[in-house]
Backbone atoms as SQL, in Angstrom:
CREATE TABLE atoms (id INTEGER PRIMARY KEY, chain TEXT, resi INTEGER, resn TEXT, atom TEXT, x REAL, y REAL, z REAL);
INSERT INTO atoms VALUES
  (1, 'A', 1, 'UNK', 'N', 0.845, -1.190, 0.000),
  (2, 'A', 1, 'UNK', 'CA', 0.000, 0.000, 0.000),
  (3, 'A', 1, 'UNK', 'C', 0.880, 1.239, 0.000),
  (4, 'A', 2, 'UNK', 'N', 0.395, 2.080, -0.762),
  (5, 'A', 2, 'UNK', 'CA', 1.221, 3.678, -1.091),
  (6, 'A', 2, 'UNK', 'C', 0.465, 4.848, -0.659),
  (7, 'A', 3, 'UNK', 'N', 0.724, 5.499, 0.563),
  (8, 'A', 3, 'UNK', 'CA', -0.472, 6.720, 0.884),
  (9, 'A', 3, 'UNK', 'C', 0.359, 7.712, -0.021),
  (10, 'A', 4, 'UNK', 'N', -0.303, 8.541, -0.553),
  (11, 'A', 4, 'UNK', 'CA', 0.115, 9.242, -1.281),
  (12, 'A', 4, 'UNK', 'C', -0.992, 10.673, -0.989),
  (13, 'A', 5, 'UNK', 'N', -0.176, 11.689, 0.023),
  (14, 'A', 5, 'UNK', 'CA', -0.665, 13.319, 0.426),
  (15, 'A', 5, 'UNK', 'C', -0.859, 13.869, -0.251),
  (16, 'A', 6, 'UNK', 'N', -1.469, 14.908, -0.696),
  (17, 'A', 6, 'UNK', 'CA', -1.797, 16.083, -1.042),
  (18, 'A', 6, 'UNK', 'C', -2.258, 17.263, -0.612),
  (19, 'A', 7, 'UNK', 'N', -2.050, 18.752, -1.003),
  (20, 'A', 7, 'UNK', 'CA', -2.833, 19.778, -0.135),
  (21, 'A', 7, 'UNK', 'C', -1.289, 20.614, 0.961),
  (22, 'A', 8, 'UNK', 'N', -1.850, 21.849, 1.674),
  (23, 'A', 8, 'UNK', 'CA', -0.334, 21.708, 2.506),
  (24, 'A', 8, 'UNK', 'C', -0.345, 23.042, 1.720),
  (25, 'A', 9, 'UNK', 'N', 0.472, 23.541, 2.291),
  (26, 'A', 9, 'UNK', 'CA', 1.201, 24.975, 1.541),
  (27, 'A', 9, 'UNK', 'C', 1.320, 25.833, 2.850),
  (28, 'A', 10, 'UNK', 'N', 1.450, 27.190, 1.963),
  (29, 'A', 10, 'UNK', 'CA', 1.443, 28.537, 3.076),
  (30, 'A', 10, 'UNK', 'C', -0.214, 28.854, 2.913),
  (31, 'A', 11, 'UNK', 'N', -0.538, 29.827, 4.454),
  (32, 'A', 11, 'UNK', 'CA', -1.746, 30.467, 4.780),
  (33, 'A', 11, 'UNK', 'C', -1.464, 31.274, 5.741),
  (34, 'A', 12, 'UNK', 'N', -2.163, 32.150, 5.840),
  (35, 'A', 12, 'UNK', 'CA', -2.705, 33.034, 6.866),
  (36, 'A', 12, 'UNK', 'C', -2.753, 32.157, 8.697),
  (37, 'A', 13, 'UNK', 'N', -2.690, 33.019, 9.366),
  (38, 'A', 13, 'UNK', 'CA', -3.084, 32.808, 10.743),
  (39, 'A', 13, 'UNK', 'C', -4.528, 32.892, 10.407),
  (40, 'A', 14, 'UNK', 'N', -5.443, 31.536, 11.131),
  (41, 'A', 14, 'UNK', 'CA', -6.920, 32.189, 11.122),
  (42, 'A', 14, 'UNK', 'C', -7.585, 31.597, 9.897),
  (43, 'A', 15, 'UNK', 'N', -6.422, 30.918, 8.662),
  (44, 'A', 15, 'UNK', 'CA', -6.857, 30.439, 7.689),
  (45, 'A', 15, 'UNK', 'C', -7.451, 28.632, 7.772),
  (46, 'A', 16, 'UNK', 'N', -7.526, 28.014, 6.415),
  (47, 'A', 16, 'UNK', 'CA', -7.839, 26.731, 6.624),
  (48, 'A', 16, 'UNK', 'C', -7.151, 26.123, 5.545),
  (49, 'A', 17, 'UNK', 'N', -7.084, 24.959, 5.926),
  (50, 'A', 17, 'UNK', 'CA', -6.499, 24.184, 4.936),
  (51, 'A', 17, 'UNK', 'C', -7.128, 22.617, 4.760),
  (52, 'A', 18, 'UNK', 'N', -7.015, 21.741, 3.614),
  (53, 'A', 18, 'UNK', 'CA', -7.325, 20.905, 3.645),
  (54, 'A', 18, 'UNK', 'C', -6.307, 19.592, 3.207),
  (55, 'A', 19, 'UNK', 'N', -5.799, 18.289, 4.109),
  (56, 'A', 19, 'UNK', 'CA', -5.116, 17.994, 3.467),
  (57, 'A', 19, 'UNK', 'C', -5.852, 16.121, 3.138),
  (58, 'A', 20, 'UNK', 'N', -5.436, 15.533, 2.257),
  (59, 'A', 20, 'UNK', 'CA', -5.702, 14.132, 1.699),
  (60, 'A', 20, 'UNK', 'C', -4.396, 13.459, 1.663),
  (61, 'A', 21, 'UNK', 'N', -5.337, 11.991, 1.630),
  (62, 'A', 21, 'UNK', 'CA', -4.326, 10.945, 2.001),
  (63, 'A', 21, 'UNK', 'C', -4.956, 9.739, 1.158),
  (64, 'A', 22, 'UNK', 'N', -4.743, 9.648, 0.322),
  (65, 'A', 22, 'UNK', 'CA', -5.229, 8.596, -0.424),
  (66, 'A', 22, 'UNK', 'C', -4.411, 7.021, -0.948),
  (67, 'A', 23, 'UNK', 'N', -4.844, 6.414, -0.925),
  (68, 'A', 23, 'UNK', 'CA', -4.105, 4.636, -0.824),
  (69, 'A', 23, 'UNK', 'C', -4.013, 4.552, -1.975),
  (70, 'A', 24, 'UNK', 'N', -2.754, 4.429, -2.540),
  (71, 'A', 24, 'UNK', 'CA', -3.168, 3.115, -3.694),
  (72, 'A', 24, 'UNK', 'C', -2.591, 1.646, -3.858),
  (73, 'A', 25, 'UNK', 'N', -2.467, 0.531, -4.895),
  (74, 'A', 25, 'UNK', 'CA', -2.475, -0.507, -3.759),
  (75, 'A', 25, 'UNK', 'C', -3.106, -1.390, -3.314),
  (76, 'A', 26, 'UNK', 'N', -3.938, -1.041, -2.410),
  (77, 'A', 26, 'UNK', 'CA', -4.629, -1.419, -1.158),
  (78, 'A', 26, 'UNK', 'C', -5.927, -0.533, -0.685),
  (79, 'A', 27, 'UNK', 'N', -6.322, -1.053, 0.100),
  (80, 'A', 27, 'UNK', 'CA', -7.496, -0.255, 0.646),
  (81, 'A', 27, 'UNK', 'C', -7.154, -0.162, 1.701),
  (82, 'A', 28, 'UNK', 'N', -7.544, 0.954, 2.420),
  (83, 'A', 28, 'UNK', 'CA', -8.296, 1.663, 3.637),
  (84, 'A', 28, 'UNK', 'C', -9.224, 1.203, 4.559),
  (85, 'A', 29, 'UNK', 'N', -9.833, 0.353, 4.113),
  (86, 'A', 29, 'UNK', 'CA', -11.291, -0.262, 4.927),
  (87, 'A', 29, 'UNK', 'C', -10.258, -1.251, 6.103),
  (88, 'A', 30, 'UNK', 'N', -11.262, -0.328, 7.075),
  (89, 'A', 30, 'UNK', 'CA', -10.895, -1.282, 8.030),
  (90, 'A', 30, 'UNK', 'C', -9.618, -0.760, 9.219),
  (91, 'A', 31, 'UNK', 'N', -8.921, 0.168, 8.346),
  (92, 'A', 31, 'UNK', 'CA', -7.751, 0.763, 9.383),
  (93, 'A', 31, 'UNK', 'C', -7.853, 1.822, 9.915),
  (94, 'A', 32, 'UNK', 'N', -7.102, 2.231, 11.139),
  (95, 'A', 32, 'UNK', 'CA', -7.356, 3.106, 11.782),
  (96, 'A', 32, 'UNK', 'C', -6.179, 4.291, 10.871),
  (97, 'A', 33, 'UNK', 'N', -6.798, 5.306, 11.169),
  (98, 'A', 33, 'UNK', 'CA', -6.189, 6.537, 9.709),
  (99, 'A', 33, 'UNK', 'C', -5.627, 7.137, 11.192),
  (100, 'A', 34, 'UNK', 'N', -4.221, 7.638, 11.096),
  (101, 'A', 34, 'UNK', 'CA', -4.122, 8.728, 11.997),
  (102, 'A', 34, 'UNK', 'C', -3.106, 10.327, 11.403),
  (103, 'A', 35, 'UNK', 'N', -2.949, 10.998, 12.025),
  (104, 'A', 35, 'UNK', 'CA', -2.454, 12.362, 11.116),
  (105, 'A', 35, 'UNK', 'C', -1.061, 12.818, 12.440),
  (106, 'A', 36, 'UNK', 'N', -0.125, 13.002, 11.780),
  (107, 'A', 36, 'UNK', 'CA', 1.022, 13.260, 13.002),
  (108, 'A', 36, 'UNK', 'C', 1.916, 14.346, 11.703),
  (109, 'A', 37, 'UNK', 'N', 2.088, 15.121, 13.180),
  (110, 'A', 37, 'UNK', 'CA', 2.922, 16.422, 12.715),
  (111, 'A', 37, 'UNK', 'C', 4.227, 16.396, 13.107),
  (112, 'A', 38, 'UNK', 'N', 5.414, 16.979, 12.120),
  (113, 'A', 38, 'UNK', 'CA', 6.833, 17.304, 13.145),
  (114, 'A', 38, 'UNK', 'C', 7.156, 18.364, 12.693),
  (115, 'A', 39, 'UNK', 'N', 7.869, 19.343, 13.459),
  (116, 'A', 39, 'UNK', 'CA', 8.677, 20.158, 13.485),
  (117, 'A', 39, 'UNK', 'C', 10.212, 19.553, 13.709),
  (118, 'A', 40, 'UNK', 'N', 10.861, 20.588, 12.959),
  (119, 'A', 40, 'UNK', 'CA', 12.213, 20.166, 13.234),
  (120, 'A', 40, 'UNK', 'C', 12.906, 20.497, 14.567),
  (121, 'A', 41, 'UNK', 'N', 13.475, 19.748, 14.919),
  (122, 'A', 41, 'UNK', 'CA', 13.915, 19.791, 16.368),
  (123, 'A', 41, 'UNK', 'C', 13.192, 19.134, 17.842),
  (124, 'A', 42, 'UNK', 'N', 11.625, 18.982, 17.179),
  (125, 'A', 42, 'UNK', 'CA', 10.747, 18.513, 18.261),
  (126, 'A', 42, 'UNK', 'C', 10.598, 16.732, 17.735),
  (127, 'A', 43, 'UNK', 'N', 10.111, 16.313, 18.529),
  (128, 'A', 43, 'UNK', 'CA', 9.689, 14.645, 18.224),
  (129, 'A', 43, 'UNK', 'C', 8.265, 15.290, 17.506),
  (130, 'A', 44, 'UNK', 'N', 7.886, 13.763, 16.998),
  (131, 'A', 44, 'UNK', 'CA', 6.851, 13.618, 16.258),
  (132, 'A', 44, 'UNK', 'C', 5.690, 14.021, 17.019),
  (133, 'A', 45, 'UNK', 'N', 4.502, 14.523, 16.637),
  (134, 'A', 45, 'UNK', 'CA', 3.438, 14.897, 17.355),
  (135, 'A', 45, 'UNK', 'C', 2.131, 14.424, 16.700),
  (136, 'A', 46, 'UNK', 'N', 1.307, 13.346, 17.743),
  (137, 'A', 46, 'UNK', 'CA', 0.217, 12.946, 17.174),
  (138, 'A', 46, 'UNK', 'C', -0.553, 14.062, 17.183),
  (139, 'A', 47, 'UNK', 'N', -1.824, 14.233, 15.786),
  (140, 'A', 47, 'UNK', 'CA', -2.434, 14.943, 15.889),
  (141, 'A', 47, 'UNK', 'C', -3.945, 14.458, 15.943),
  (142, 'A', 48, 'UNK', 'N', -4.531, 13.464, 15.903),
  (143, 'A', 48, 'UNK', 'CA', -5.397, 12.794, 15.452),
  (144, 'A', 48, 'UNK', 'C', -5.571, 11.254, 14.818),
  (145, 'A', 49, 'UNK', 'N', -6.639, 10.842, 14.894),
  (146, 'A', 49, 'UNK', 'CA', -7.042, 9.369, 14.364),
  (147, 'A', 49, 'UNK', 'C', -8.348, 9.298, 14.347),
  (148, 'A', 50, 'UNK', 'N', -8.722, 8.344, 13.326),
  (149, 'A', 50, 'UNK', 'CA', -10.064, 8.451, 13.066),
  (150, 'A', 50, 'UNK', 'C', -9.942, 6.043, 12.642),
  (151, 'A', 51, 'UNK', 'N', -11.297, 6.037, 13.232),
  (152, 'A', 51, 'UNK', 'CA', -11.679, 4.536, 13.603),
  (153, 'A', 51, 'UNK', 'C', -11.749, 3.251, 11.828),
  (154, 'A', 52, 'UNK', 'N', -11.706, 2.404, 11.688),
  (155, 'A', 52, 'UNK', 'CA', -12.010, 2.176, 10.336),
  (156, 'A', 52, 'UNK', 'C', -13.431, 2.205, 9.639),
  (157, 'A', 53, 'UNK', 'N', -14.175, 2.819, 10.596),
  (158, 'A', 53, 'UNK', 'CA', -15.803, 2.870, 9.607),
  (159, 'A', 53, 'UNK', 'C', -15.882, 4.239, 9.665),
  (160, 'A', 54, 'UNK', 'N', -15.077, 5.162, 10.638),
  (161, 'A', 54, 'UNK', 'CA', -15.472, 6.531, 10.468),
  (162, 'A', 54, 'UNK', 'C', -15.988, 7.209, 11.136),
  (163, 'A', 55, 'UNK', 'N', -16.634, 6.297, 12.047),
  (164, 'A', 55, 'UNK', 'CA', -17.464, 6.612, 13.288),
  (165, 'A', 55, 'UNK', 'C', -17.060, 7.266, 14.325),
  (166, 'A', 56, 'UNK', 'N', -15.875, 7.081, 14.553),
  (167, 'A', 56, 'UNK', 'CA', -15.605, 8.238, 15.634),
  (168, 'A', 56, 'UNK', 'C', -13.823, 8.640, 15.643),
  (169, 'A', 57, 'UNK', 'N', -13.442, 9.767, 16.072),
  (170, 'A', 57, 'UNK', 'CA', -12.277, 10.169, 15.764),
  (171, 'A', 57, 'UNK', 'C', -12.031, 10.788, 17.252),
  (172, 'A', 58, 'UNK', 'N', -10.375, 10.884, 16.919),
  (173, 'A', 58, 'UNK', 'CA', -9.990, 11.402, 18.525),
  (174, 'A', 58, 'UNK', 'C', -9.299, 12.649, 17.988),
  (175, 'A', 59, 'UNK', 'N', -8.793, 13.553, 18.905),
  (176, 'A', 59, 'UNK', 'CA', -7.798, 14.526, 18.608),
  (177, 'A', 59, 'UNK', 'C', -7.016, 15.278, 20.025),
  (178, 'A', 60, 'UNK', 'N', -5.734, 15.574, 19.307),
  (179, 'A', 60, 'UNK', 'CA', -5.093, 16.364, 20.299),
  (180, 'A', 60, 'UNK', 'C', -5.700, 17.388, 21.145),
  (181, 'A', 61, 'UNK', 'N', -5.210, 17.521, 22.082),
  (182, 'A', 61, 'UNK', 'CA', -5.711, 18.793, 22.823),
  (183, 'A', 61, 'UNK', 'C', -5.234, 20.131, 21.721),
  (184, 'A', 62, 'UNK', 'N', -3.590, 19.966, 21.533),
  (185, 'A', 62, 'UNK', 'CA', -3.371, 20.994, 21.123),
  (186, 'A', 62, 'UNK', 'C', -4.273, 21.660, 19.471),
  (187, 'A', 63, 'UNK', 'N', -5.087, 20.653, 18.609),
  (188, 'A', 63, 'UNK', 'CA', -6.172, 20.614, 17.595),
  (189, 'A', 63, 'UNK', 'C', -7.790, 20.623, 17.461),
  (190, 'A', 64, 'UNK', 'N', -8.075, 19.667, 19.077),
  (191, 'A', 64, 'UNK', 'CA', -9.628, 19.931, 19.049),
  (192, 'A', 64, 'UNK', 'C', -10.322, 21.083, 18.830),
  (193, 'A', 65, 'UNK', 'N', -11.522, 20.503, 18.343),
  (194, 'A', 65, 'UNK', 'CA', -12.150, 21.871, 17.517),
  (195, 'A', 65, 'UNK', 'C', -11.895, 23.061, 16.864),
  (196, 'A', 66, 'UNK', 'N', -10.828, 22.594, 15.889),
  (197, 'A', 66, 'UNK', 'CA', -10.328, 23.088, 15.480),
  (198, 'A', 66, 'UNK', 'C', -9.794, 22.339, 13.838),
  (199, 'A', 67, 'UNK', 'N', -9.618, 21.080, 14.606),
  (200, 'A', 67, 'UNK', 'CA', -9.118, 20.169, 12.750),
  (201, 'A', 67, 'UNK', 'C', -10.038, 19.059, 12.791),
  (202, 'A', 68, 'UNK', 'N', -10.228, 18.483, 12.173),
  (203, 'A', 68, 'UNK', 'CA', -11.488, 17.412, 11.797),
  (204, 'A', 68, 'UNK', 'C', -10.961, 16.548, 10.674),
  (205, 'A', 69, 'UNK', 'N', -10.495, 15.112, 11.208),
  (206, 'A', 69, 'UNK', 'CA', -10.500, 13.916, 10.348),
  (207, 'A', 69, 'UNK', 'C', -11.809, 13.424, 9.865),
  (208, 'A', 70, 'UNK', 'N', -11.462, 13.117, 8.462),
  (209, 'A', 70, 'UNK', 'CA', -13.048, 12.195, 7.768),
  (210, 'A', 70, 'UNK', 'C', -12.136, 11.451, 7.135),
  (211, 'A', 71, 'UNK', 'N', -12.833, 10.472, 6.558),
  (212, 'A', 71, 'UNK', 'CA', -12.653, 9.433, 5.551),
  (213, 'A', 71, 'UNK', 'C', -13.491, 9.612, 4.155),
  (214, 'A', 72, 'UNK', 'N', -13.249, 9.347, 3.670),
  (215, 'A', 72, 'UNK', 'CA', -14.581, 8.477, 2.158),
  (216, 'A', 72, 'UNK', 'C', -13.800, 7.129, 1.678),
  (217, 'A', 73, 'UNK', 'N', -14.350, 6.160, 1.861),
  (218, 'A', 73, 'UNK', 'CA', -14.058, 4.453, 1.259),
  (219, 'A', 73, 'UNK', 'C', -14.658, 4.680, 0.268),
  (220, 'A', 74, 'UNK', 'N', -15.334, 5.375, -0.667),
  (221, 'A', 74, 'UNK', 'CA', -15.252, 5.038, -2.378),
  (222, 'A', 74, 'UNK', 'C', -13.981, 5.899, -2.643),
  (223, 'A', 75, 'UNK', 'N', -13.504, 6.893, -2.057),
  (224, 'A', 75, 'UNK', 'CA', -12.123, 7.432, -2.630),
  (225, 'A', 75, 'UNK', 'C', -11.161, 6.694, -1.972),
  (226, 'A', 76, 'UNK', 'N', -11.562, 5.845, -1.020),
  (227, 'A', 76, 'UNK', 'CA', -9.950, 5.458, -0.459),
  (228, 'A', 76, 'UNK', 'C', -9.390, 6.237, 0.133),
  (229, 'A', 77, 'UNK', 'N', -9.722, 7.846, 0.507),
  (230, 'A', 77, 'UNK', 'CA', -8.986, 8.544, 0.916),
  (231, 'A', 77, 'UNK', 'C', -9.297, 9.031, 2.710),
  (232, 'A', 78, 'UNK', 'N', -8.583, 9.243, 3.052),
  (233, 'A', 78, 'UNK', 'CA', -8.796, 10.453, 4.211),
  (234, 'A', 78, 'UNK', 'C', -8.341, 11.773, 4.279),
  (235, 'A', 79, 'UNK', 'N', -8.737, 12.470, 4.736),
  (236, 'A', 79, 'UNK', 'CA', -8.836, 13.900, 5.085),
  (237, 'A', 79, 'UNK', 'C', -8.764, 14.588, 6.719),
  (238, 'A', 80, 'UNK', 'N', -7.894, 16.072, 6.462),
  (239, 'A', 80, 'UNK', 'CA', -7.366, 16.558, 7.551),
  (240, 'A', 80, 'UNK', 'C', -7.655, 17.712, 7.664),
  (241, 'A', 81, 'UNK', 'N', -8.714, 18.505, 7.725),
  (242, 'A', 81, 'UNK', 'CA', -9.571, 19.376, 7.648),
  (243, 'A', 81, 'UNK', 'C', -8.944, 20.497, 8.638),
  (244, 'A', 82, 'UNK', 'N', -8.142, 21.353, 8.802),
  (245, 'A', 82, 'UNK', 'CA', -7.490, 22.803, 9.214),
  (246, 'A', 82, 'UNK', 'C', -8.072, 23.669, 9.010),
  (247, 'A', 83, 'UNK', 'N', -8.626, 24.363, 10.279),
  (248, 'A', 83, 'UNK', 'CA', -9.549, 25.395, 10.172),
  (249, 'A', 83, 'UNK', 'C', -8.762, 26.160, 11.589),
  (250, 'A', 84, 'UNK', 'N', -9.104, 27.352, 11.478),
  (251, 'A', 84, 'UNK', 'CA', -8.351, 28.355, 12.856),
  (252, 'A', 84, 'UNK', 'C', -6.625, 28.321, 12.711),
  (253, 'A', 85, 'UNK', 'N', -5.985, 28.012, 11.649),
  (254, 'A', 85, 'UNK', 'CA', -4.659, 27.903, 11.682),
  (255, 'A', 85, 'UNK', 'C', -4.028, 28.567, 12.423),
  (256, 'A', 86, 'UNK', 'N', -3.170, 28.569, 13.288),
  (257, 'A', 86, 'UNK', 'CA', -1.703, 28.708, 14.054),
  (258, 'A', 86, 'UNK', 'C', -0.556, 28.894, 13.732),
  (259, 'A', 87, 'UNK', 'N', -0.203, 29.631, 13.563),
  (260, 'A', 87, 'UNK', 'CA', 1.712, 29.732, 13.633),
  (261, 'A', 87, 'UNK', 'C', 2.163, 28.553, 14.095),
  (262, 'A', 88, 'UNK', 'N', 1.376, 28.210, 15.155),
  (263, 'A', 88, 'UNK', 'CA', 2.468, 26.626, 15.741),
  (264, 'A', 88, 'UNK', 'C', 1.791, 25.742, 15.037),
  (265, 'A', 89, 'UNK', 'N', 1.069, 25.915, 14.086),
  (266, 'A', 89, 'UNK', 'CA', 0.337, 24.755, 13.808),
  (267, 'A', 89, 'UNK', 'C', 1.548, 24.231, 12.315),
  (268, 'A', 90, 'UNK', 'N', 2.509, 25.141, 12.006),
  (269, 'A', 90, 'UNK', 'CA', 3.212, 25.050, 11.254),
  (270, 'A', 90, 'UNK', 'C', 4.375, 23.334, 11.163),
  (271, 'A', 91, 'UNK', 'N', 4.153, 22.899, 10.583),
  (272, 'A', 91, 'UNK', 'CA', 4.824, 21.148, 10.442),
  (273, 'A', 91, 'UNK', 'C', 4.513, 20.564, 9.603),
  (274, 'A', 92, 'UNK', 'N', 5.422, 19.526, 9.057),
  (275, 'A', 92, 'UNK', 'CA', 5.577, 18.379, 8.421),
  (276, 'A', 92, 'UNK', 'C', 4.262, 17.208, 9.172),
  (277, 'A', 93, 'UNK', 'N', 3.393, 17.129, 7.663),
  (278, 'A', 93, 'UNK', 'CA', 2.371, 16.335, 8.409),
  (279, 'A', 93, 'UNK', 'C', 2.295, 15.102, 7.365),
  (280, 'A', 94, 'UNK', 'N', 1.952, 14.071, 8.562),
  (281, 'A', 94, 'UNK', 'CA', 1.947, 12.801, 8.140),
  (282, 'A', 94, 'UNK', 'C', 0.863, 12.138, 8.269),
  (283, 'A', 95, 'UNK', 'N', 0.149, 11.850, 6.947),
  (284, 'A', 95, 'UNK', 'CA', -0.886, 10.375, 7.365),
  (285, 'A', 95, 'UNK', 'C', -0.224, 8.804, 7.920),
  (286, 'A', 96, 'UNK', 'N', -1.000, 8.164, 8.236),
  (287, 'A', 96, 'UNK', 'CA', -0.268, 6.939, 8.742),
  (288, 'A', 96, 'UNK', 'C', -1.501, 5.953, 8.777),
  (289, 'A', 97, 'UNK', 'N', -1.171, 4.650, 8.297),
  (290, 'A', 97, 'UNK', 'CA', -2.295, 3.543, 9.041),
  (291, 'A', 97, 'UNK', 'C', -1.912, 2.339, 9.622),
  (292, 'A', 98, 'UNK', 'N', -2.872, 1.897, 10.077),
  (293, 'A', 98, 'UNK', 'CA', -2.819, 0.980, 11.548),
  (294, 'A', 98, 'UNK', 'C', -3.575, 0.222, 11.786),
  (295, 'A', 99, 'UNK', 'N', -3.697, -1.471, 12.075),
  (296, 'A', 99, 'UNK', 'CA', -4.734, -2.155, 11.702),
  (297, 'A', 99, 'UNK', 'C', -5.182, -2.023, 13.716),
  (298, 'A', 100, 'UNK', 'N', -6.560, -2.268, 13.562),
  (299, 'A', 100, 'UNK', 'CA', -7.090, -2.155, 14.670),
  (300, 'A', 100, 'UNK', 'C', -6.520, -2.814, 16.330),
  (301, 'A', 101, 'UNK', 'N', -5.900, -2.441, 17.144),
  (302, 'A', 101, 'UNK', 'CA', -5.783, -2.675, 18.211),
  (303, 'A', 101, 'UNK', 'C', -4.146, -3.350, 18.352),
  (304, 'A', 102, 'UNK', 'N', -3.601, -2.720, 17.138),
  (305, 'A', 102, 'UNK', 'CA', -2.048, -2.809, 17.027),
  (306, 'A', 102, 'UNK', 'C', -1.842, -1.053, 17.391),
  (307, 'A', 103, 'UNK', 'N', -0.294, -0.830, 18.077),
  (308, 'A', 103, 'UNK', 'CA', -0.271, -0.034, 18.138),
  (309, 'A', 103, 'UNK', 'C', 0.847, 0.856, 17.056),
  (310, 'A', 104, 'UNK', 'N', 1.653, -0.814, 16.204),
  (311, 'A', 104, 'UNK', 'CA', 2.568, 0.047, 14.979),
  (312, 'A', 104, 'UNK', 'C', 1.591, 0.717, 14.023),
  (313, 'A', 105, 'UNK', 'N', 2.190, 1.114, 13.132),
  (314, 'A', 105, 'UNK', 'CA', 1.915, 1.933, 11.922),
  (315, 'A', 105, 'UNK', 'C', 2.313, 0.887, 10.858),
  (316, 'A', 106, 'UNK', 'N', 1.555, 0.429, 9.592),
  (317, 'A', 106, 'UNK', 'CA', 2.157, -0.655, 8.523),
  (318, 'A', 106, 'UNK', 'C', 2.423, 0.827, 7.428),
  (319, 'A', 107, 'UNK', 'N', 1.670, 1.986, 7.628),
  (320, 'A', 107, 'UNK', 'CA', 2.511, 2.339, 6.090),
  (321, 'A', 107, 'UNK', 'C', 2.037, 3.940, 6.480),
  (322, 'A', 108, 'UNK', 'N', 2.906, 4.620, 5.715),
  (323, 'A', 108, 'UNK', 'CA', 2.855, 6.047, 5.909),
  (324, 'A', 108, 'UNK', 'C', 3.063, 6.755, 4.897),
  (325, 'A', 109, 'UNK', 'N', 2.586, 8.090, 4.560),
  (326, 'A', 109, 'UNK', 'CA', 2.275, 8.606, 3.760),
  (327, 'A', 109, 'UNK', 'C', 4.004, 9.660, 3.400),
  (328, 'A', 110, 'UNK', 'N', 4.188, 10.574, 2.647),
  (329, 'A', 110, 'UNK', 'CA', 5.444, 10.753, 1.930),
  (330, 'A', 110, 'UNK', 'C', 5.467, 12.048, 3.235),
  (331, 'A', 111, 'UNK', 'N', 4.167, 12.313, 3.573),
  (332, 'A', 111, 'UNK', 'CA', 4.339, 13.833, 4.109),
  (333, 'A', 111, 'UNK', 'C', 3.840, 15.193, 3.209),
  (334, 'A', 112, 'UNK', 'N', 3.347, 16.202, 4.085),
  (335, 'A', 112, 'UNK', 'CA', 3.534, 17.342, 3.168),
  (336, 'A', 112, 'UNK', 'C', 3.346, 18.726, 4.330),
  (337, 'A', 113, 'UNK', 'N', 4.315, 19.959, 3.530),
  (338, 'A', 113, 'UNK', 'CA', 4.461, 21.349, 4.404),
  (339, 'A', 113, 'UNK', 'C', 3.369, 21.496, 4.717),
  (340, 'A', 114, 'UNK', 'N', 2.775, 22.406, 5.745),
  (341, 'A', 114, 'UNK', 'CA', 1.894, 23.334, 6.095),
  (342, 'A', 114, 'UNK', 'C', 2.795, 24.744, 7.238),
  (343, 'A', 115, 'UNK', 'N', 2.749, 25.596, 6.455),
  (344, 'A', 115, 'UNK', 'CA', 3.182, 26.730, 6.330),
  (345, 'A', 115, 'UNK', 'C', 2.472, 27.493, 6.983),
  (346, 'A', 116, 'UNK', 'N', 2.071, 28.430, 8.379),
  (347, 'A', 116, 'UNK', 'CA', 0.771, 28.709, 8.630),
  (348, 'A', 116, 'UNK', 'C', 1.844, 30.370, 9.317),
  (349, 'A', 117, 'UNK', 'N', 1.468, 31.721, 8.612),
  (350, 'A', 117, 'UNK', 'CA', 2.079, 33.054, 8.901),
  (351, 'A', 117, 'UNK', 'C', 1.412, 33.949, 9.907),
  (352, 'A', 118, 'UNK', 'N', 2.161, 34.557, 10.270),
  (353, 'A', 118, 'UNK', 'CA', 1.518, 35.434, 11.575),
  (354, 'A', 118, 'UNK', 'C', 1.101, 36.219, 10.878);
């Protein structure tokens, strides 16, 4: 399986962004989708996960209500929905998946910027 990102760039403080994560490959059904950010110099930072039917998602403190994971299984894809952007919200973000009630990661996505300006 190949996640393959899209989306990401520069924005505004206050702006939104949207980013995708789409499989090819393989499918999606069934795994847990999660979204992790890094900055350079800091460790990796979970930002979120969302369940394999879709039904329910978790998120960071430092993101709640604020970013919103979805899925769609006819695209295969997931989504990372950035709304209220941050200066700190600025990082290298990663999709990742995970079969249910494992706690590795089997495959991860290439990454992509999010750029977010005061």
């Amino acid at each position: 399986v190949q996640l393959v990102q899209t989306g990401g760039g520069l924005v505004q403080a206050g702006g939104s962004l949207r980013l995708s994560c789409a499989a090819s490959g393989g499918t999606l059904s069934g795994y847990v989708m999660a979204w992790f950010r890094r900055v350079p110099g800091k460790e990796r930072e979970f930002v979120g996960d969302i369940n394999g039917s879709g039904s329910s998602a978790y998120y960071a403190e430092s993101v709640k209500g604020r970013f919103t994971i979805s899925r769609d299984a006819a695209k295969n894809t997931v989504y990372l929905q950035m709304n209220s952007l941050k200066p700190e919200d600025t990082a290298l973000y990663y999709c990742a998946m995970r079969r249910l009630g494992l706690r590795s990661y089997d495959y991860w996505g290439q990454g992509t910027q999010v750029t977010v300006s005061s």
